[in-house]
C-alpha positions as CSV (number, residue, x, y, z in Angstrom):
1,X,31.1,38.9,-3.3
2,X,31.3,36.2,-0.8
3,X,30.4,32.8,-2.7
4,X,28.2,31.8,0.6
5,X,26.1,34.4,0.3
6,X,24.6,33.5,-2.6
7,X,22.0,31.1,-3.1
8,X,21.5,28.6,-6.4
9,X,18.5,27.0,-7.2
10,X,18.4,24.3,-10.0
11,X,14.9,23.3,-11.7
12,X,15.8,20.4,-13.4
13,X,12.2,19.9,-15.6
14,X,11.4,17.4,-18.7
15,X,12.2,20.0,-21.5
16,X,14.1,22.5,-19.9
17,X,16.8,22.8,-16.9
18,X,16.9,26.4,-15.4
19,X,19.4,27.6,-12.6
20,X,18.8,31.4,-10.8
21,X,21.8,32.6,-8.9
22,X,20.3,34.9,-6.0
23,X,21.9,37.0,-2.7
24,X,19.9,38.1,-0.1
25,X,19.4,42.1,0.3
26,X,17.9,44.2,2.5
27,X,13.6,44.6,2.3
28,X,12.3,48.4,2.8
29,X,9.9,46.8,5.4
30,X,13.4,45.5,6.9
31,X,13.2,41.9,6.5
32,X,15.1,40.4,3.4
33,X,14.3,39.9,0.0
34,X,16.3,38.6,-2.7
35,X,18.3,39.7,-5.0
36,X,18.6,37.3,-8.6
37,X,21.6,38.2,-10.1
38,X,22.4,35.4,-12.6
39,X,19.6,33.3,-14.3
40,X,20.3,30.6,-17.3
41,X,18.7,27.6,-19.1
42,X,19.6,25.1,-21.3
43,X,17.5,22.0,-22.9
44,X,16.9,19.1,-20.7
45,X,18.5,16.0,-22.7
46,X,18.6,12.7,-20.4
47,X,15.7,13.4,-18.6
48,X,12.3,12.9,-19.5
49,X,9.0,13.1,-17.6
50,X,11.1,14.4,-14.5
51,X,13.4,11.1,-14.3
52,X,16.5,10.4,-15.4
53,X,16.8,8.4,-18.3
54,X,20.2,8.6,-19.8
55,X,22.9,9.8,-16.6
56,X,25.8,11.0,-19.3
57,X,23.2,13.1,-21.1
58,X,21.6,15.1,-17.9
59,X,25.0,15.9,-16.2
60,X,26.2,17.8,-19.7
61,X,22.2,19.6,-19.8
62,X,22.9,20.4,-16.3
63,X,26.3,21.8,-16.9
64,X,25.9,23.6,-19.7
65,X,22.7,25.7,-17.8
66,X,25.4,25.9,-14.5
67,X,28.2,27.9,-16.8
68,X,26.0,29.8,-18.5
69,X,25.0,31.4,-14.7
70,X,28.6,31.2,-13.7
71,X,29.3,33.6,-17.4
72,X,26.9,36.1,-15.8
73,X,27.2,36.3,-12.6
74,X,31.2,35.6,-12.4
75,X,31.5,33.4,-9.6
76,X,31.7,29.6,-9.1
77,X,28.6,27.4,-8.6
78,X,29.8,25.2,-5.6
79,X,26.4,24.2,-4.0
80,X,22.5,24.4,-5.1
81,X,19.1,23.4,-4.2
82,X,17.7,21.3,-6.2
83,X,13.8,20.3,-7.4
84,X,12.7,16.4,-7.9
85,X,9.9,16.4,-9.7
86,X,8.0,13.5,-11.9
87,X,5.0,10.9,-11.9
88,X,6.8,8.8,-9.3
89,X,6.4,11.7,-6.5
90,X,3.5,10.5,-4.1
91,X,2.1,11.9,-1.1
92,X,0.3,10.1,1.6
93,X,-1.7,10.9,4.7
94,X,-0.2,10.5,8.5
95,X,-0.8,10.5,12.1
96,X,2.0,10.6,15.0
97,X,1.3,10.3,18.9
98,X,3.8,11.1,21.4
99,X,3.5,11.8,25.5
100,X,4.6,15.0,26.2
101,X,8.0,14.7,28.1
102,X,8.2,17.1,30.8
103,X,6.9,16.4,33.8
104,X,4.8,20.2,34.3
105,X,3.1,18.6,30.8
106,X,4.2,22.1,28.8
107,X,4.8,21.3,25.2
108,X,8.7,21.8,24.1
109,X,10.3,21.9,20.3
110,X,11.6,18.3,21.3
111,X,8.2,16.9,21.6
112,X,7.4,18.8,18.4
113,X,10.1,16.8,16.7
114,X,9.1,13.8,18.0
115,X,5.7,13.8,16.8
116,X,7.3,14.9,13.6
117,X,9.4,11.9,13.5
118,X,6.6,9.7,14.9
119,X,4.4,10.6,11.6
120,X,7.4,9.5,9.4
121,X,7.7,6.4,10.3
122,X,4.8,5.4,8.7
123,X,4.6,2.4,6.2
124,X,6.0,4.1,2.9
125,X,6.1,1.7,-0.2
126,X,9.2,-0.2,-1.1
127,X,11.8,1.5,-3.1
128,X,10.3,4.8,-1.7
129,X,12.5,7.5,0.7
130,X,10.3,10.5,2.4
131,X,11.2,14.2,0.9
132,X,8.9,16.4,2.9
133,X,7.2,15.6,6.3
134,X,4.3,18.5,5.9
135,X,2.8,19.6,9.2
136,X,-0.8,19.7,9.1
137,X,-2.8,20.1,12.8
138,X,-2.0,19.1,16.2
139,X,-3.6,18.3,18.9
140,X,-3.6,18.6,22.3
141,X,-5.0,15.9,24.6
142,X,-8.5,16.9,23.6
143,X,-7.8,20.0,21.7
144,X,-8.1,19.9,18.0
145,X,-6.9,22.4,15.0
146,X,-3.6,23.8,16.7
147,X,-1.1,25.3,14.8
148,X,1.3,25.5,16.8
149,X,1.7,23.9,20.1
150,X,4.8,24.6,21.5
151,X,4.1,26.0,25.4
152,X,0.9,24.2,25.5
153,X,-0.1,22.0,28.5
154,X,-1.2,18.3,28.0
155,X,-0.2,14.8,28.4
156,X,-0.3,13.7,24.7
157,X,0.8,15.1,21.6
158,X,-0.3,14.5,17.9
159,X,0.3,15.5,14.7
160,X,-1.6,15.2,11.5
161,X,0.9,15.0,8.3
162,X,1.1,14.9,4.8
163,X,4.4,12.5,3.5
164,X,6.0,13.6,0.2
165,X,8.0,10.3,-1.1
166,X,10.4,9.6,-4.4
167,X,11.6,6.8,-5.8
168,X,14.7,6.2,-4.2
169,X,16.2,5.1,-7.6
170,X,15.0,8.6,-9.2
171,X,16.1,10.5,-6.1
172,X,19.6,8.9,-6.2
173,X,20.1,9.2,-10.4
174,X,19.2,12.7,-9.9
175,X,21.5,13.2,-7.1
176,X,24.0,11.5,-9.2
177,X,24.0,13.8,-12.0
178,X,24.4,16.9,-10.2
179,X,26.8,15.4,-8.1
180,X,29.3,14.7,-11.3
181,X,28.7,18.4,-12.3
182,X,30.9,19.5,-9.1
183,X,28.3,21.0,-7.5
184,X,26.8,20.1,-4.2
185,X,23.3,19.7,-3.2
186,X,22.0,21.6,-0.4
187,X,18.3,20.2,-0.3
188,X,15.8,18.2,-2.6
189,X,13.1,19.8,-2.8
190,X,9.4,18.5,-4.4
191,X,9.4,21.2,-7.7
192,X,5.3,22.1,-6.7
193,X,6.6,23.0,-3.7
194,X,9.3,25.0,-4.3
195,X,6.6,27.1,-7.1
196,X,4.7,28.1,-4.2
197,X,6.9,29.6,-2.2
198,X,7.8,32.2,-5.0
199,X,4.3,32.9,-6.7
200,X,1.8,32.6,-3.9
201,X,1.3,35.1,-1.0
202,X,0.8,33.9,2.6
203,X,-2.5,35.3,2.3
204,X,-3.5,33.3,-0.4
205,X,-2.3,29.7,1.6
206,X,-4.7,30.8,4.3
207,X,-7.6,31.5,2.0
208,X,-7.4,28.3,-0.1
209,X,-5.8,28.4,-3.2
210,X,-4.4,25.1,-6.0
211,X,-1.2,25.9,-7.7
212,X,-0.9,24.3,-10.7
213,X,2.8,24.0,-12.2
214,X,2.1,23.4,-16.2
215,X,5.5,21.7,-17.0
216,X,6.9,20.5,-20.1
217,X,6.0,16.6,-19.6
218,X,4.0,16.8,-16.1
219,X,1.2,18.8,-14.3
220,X,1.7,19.4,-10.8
221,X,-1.1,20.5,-8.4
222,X,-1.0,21.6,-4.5
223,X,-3.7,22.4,-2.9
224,X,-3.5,24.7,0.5
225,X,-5.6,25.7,3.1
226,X,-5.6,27.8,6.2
227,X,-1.8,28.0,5.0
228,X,-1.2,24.2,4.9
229,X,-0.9,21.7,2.4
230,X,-4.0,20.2,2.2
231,X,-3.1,17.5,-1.3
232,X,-0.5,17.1,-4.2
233,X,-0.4,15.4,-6.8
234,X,1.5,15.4,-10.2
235,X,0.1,14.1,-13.2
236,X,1.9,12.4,-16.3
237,X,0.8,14.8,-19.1
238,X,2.5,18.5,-19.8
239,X,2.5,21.2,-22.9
240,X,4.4,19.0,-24.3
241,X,1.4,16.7,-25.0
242,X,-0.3,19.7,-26.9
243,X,2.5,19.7,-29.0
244,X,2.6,16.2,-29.8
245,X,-1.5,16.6,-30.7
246,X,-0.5,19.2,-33.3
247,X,2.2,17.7,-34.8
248,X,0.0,14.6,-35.4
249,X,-3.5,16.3,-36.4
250,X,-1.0,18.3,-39.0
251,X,1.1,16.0,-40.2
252,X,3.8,17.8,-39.5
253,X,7.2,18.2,-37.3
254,X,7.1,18.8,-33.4
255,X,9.4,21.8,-34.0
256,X,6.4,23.2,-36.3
257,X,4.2,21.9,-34.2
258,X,5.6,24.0,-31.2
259,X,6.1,27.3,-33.1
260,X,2.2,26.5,-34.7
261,X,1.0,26.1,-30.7
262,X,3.2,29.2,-29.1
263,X,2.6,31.6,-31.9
264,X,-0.9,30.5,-33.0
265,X,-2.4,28.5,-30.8
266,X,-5.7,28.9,-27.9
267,X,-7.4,27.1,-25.9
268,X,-10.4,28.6,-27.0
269,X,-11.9,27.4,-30.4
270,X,-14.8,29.4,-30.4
271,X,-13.0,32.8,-30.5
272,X,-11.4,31.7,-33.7
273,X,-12.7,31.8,-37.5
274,X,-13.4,29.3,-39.7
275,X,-11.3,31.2,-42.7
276,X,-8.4,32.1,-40.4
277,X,-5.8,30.0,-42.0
278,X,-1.7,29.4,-41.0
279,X,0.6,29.3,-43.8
280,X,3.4,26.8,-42.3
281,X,6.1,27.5,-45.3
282,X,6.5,31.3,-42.9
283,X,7.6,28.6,-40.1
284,X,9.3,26.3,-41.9
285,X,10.1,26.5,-46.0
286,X,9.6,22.8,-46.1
287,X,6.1,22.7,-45.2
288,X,4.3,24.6,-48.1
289,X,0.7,24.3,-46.6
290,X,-2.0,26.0,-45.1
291,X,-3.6,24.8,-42.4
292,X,-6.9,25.9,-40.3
293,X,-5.9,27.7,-37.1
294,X,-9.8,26.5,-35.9
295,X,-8.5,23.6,-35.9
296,X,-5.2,23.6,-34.1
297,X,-7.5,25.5,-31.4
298,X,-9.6,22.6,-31.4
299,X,-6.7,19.7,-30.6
300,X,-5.4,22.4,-28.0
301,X,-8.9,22.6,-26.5
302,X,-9.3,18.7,-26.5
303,X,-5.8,18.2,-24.6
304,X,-6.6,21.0,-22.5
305,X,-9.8,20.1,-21.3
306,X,-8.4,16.1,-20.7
307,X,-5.7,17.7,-18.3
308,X,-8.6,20.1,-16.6
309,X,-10.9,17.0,-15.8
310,X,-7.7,15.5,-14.0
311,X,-7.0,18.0,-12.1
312,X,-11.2,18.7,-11.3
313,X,-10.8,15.1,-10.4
314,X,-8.2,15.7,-7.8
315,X,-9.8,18.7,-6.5
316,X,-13.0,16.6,-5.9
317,X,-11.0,14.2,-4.0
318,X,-10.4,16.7,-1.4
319,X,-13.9,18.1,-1.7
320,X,-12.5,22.0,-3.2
321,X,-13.9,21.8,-6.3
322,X,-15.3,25.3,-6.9
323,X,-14.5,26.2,-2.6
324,X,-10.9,27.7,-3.2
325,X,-11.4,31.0,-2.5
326,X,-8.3,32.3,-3.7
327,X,-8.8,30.1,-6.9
328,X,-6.3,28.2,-8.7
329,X,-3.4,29.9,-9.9
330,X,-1.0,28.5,-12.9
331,X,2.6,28.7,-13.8
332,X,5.1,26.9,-15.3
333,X,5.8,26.8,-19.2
334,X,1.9,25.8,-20.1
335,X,0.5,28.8,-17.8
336,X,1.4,31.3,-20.9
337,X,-1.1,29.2,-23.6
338,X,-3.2,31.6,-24.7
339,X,-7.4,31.6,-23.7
340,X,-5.7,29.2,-20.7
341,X,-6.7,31.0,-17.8
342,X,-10.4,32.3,-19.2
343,X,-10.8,28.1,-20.6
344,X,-10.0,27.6,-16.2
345,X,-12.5,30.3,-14.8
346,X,-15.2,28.6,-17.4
347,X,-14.0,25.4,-16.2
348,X,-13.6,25.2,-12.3
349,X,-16.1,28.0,-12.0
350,X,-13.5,30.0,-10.0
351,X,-10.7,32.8,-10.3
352,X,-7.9,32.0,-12.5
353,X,-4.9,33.7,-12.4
354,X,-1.2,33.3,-13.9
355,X,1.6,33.0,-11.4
356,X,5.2,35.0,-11.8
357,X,7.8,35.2,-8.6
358,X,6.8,37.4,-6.1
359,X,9.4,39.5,-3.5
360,X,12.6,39.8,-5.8
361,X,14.6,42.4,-7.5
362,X,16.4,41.6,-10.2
363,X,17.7,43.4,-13.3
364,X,17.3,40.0,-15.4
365,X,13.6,40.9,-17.0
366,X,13.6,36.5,-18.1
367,X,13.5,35.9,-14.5
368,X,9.5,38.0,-14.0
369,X,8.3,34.6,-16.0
370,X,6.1,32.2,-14.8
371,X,9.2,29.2,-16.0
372,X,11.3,30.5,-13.3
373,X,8.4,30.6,-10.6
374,X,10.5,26.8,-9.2
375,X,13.8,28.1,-9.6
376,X,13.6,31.6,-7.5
377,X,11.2,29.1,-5.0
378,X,14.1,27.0,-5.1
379,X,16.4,30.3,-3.8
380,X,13.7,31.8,-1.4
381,X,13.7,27.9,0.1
382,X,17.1,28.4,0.4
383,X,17.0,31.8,2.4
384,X,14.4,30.1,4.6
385,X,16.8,27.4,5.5
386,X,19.9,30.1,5.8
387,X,18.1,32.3,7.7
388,X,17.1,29.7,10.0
389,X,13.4,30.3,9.5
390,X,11.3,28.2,11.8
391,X,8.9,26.6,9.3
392,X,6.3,24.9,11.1
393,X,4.5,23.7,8.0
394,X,7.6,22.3,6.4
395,X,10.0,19.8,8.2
396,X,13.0,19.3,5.9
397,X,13.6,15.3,6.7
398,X,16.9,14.9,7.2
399,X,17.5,11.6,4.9
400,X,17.9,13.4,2.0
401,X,20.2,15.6,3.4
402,X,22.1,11.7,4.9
403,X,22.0,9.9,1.7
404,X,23.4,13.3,-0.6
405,X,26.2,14.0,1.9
406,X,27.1,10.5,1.9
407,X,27.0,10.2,-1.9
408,X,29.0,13.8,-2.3
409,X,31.9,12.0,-0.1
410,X,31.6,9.3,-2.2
411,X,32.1,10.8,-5.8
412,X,34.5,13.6,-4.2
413,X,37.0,10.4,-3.3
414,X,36.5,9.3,-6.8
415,X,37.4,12.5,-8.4
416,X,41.1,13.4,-9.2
């Protein structure tokens, strides 16, 4: 098997760093579709909340999830995608102008670039490089709403965007890590992203739809509409926060705590007795305690509904609250709590649904889980960029792509 024709993505998240091995194979409706044929994961030490916090600690995470996938699928990991994710990912609104430069007016991919580029150089915050320049609507002279402009007639061009920054410092430490693995990085890509292109459906973008990506340490949202990002945003709290709530309301370890919340635990206290009780010493022979399950559903629901409001919040923002009519779809780690999704249709007043990769074949059954939704995104972003795919929506900006290549020279001329 030819080692370019496969495609690594690497989701390095706050608990957990997962890596999917994937080729590309023929569809039935004779496109492509891919094929996962190694997927591994091993616990994220170094990192926490999405950034890097100890550089010696994430490189051996990441390379113990990277041999594990080499072990299955028998071939060397040389390159991967990779997904940034944390509080320190922002996104901002922005407007570029251009004239059109030829001189019959007609609108060329050129000036479509241009008016790309002129929306990037926007005023981003110190300290901050751009990931994603997303696409919104152009315009036309006059003409509003366009999707896509190219053979249009005009004299001006714009563009209405949405800016995806990092933290340069985060961007580089992560780039760092991998880079000391061996293993080259084909494209950073924002980890909310990179969920939606394996668990939502084109249909879905153009209805309206937020994808919520229920991580370890952070929640991110994306909102879409008429098949465009419409807002994103990732909050500081996870699953992870749940667990911390238990372990503190039961006195107890966050490895009990954990077990107590995956095997016992629901967002909805209501549904639960009063006399249903949990005897911890079946979890751990230490603990020799019962505790109310009422009330572990009760911490669950507090945290839960704290991270709901936050996201209602954002949703307001944009003025979809309750208008998505494709509702809001979960995935990530957090997406399998059970009651979560009935708690969400109570709550936003909309379909709820749980997200697992869409479009894939795979004999690996792990992979069908909503924890892999960023890594197979990561691979089907990588197909996209392979293949060539014009993606009008998303402009992959090139000075990730400078500062990585640069960097990759750099820590090859160190290596022996």
């Amino acid at each position: 098997m030819p080692r370019e024709d496969i495609i690594t993505g690497l989701d390095i998240g706050s608990t957990t760093i997962r890596v999917v091995s994937a080729q590309m194979k023929p569809a039935p409706d004779g496109g492509q579709m891919v094929q996962v044929i190694g997927a591994a994961e091993s616990v994220a030490e170094g990192i926490n909340k999405g950034t890097v916090t100890s550089i010696e600690d994430a490189v051996s995470s990441i390379s113990s999830a990277l041999e594990k996938c080499e072990r299955m699928t028998g071939v060397p990991i040389e390159h991967a995608l990779v997904s940034v994710n944390g509080a320190h990912v922002i996104a901002q609104e922005s407007h570029g102008v251009v004239a059109i430069s030829k001189a019959n007016g007609e609108v060329a991919e050129d000036d479509v670039e241009r008016v790309i580029e002129a929306a990037q150089s926007v005023a981003t915050p110190p300290n901050y490089e751009i990931l994603h320049v997303i696409p919104r609507t152009f315009s036309v002279d006059d003409q509003k709403g366009i999707k896509d402009p190219v053979g249009m007639t005009g004299i001006k061009l714009e563009v209405d965007a949405q800016i995806i920054l990092g933290m340069t410092s985060q961007v580089k430490n992560i780039t760092k890590s991998i880079y000391r693995t061996g293993v080259d990085v084909d494209d950073l890509v924002v980890e909310i992203l990179a969920a939606s292109e394996s668990v939502l459906t084109k249909r879905q973008k153009d209805l309206g739809v937020a994808l919520v990506n229920f991580g370890g340490a952070t929640t991110s949202l994306m909102v879409f509409e008429e098949g465009d990002v419409i807002h994103t945003k990732i909050l500081p709290v996870g699953s992870g926060h749940i667990t911390n709530d238990i372990a503190i309301g039961l006195r107890t370890s966050v490895d009990v705590a954990e077990t107590v919340k995956i095997q016992f635990g629901t967002a909805l206290a209501d549904q639960v007795s009063k006399h249903d009780d949990i005897d911890l010493a079946s979890i751990d022979a230490k603990e020799q305690v019962l505790v109310s399950r009422k009330e572990v559903a009760e911490i669950i629901q507090a945290r839960i509904e704290e991270i709901f409001h936050m996201i209602k919040k954002e949703l307001q923002a944009v003025d979809r609250d309750s208008k998505l009519p494709a509702g809001i779809v979960f995935t990530g780690g957090g997406a399998k709590l059970n009651g979560l999704i009935e708690m969400a249709k109570d709550h936003f007043r909309t379909s709820a649904s749980i997200g697992t990769p869409l479009n894939i074949q795979t004999a690996i059954d792990k992979v069908q889980d909503p924890v892999f939704a960023t890594a197979v995104g990561l691979v089907q972003w990588g197909h996209g960029l392979h293949a060539g795919l014009n993606r009008p929506s998303i402009t992959n900006f090139s000075s990730v792509a400078n500062v990585t290549s640069k960097m990759g020279k750099w820590f090859k001329s160190l290596m022996p």
